[in-house]
NUMI-36384 format. One record per residue (C-alpha): residue in one letter; x, y, z. Coordinates in nm, 3 decimals, m for minus. Layout:
# residues N
<node><aa>A</aa><c1>X</c1><c2>Y</c2><c3>Z</c3></node>
...
This chain:
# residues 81
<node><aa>X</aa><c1>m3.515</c1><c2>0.129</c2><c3>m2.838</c3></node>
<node><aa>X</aa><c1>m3.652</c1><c2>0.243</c2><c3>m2.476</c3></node>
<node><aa>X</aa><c1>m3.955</c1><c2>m0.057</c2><c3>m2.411</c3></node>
<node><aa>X</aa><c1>m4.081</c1><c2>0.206</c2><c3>m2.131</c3></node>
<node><aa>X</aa><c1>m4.252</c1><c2>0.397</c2><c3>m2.467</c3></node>
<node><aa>X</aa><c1>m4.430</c1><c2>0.129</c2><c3>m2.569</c3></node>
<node><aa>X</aa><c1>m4.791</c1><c2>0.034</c2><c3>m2.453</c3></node>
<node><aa>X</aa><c1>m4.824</c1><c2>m0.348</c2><c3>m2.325</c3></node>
<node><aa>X</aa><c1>m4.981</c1><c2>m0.574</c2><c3>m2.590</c3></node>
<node><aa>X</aa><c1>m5.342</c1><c2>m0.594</c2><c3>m2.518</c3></node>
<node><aa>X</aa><c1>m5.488</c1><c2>m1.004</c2><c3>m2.467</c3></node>
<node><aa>X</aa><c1>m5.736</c1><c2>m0.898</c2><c3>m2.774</c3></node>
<node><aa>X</aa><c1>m5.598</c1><c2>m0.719</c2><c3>m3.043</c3></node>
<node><aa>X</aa><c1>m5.783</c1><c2>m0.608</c2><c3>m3.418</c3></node>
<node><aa>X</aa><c1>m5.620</c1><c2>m0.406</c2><c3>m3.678</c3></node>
<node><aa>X</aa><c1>m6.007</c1><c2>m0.274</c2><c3>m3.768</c3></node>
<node><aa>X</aa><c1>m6.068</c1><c2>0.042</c2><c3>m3.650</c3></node>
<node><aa>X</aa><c1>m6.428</c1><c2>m0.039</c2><c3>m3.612</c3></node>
<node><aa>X</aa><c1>m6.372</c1><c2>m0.280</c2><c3>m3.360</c3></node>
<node><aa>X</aa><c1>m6.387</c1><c2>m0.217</c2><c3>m2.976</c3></node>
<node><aa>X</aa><c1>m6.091</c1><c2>m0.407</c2><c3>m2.900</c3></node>
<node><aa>X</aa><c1>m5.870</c1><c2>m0.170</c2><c3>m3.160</c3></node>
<node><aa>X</aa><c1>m5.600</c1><c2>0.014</c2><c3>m2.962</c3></node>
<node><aa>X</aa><c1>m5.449</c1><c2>0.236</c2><c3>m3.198</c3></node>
<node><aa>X</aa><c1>m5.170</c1><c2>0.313</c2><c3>m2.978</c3></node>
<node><aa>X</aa><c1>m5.008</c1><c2>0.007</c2><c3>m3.024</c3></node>
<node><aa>X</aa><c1>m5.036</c1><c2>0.008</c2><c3>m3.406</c3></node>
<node><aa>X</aa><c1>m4.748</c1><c2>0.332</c2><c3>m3.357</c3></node>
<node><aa>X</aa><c1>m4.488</c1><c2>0.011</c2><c3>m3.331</c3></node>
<node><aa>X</aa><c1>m4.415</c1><c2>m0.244</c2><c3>m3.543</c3></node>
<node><aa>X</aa><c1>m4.603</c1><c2>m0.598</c2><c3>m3.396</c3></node>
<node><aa>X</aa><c1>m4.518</c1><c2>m0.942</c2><c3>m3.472</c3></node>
<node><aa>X</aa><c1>m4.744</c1><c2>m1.271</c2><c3>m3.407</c3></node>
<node><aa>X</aa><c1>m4.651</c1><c2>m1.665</c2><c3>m3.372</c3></node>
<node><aa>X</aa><c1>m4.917</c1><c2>m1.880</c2><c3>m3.418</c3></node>
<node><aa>X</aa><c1>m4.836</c1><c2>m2.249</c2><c3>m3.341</c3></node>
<node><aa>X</aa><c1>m4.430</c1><c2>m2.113</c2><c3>m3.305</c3></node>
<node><aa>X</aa><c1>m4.480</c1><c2>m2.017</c2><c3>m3.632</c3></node>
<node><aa>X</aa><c1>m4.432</c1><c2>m1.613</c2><c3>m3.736</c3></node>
<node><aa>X</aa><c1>m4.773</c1><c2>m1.462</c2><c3>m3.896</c3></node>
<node><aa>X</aa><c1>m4.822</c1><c2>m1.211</c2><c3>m4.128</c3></node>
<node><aa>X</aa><c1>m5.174</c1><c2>m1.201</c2><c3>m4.238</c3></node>
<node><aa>X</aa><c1>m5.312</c1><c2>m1.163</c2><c3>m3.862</c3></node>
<node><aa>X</aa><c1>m5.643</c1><c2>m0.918</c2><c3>m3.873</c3></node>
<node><aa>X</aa><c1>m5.751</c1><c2>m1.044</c2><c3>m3.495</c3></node>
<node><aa>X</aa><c1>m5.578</c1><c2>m1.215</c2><c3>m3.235</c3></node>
<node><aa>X</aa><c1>m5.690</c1><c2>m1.351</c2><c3>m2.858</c3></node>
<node><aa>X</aa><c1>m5.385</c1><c2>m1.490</c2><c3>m2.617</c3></node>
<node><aa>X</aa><c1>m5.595</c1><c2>m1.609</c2><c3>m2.365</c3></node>
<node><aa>X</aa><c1>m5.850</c1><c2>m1.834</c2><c3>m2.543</c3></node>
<node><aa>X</aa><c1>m5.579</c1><c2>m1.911</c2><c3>m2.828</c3></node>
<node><aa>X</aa><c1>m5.677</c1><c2>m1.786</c2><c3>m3.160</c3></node>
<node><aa>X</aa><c1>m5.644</c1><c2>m1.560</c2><c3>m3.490</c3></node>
<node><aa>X</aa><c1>m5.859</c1><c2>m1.458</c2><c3>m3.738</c3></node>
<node><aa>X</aa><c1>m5.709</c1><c2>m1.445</c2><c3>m4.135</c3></node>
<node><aa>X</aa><c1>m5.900</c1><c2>m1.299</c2><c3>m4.439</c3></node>
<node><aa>X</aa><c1>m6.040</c1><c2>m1.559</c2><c3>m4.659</c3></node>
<node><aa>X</aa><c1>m5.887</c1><c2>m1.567</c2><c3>m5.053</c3></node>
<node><aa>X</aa><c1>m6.182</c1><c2>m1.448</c2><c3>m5.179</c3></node>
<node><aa>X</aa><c1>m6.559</c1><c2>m1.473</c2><c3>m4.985</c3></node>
<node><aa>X</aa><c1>m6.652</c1><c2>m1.137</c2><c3>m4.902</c3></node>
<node><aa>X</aa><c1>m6.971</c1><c2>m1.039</c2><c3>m4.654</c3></node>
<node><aa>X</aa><c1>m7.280</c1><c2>m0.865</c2><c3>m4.756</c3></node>
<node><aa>X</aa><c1>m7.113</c1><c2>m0.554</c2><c3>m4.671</c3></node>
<node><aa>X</aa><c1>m6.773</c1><c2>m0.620</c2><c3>m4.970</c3></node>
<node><aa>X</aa><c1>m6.532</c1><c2>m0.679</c2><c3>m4.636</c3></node>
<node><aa>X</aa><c1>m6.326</c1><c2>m0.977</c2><c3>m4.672</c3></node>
<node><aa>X</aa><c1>m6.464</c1><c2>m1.280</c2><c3>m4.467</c3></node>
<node><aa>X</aa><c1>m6.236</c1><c2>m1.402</c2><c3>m4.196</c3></node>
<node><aa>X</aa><c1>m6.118</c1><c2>m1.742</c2><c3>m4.044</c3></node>
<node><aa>X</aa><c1>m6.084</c1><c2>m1.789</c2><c3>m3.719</c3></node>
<node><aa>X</aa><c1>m5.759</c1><c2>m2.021</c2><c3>m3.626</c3></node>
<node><aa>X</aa><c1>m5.697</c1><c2>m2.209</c2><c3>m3.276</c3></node>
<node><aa>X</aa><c1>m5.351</c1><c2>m2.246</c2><c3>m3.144</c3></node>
<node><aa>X</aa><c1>m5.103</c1><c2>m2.122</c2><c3>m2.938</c3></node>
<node><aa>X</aa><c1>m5.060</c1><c2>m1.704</c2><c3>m2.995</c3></node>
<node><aa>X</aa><c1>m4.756</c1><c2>m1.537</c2><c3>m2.918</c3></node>
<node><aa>X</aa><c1>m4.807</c1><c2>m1.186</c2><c3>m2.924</c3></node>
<node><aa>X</aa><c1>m4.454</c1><c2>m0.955</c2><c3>m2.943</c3></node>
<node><aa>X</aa><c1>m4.278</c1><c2>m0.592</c2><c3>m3.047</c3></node>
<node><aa>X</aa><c1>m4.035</c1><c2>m0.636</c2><c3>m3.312</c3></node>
């Protein structure tokens, strides 16, 4: 694959479309996270720079139905597959 195509990862990253820090450029290629050197696959929200994720809780939902999330610290690797 030519890298040259693909957009640089943003430092703040959602997959909600709602969200001002959605790119949906970047959701054209397949993304991969490490949290803690550890590979991720339930990642909603991710910062590099102040070291975090958020997850979707089991089962709590907001007062809206969307899923609650948690918000992780650690070190975030952010990468194209």
């Amino acid at each position: 694959m030519n890298d040259t195509t693909r957009p640089e990862l943003p430092d703040h990253l959602s997959i909600d479309p709602r969200s001002p820090h959605h790119v949906a450029a970047v959701f054209e290629h397949d993304i991969g996270i490490k949290f803690n050197d550890k590979e991720r696959f339930d990642v909603e929200e991710y910062c590099i720079s102040e070291g975090w994720i958020k997850v979707q809780h089991a089962t709590a939902k907001d007062r809206r139905g969307q899923p609650m999330l948690i918000k992780l610290k650690g070190k975030v690797d952010a990468f194209y597959r």
